[in-house]
C-alpha positions in Angstrom: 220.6 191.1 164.0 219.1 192.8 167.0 215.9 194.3 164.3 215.8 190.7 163.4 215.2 189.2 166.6 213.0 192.3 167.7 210.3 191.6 164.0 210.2 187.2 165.3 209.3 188.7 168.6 206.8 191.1 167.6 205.4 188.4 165.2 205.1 185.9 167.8 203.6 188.4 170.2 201.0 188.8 167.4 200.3 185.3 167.3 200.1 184.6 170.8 197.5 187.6 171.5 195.2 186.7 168.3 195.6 183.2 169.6 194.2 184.5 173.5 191.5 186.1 171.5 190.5 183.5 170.3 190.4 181.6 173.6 188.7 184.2 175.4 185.8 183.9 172.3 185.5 180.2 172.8 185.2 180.2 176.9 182.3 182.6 176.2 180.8 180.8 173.7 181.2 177.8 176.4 180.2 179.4 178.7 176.6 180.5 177.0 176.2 177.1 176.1 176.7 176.0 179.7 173.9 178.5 180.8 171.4 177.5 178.2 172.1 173.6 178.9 171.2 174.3 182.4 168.1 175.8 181.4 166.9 173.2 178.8 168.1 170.2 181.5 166.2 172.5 184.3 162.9 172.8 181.8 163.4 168.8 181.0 163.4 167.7 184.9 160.1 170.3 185.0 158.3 168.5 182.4 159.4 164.7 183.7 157.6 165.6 186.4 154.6 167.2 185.4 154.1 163.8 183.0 155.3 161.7 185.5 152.3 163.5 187.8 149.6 163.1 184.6 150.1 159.5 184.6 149.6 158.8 188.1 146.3 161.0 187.8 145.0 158.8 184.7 146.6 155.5 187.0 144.1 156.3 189.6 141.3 157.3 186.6 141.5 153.8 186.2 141.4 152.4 189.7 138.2 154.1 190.3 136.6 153.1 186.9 137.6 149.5 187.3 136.3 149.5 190.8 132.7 150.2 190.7 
């Protein structure tokens, strides 16, 4: 009885670790993902700007070739 009990234990102690493994892998993965998200959202904002900049350039482009 007591070997019995002792093998359920030891299998659920098996499940429970490869399921913690499994965990830890997908907070990493998460994390990584997280980090490179930043970085593309970080990159996006740069390039908004740098557009956003272009077009006020070509607005005033326009101004000055309307106006004379």
């Amino acid at each position: 009885m007591f070997a019995g009990v002792g093998v359920a234990l030891s299998i659920l102690a098996f499940f429970i670790k490869r399921n913690k493994w499994e965990i830890d892998d997908m907070k990493e993965r998460l994390r990584y993902m997280e980090i490179s998200h930043a970085g593309q959202c970080k990159d996006v904002e740069h390039l908004n700007k740098i557009s956003e900049d272009r077009r006020r350039d070509v607005q005033k482009l326009f101004e000055k070739v309307e106006g004379k």
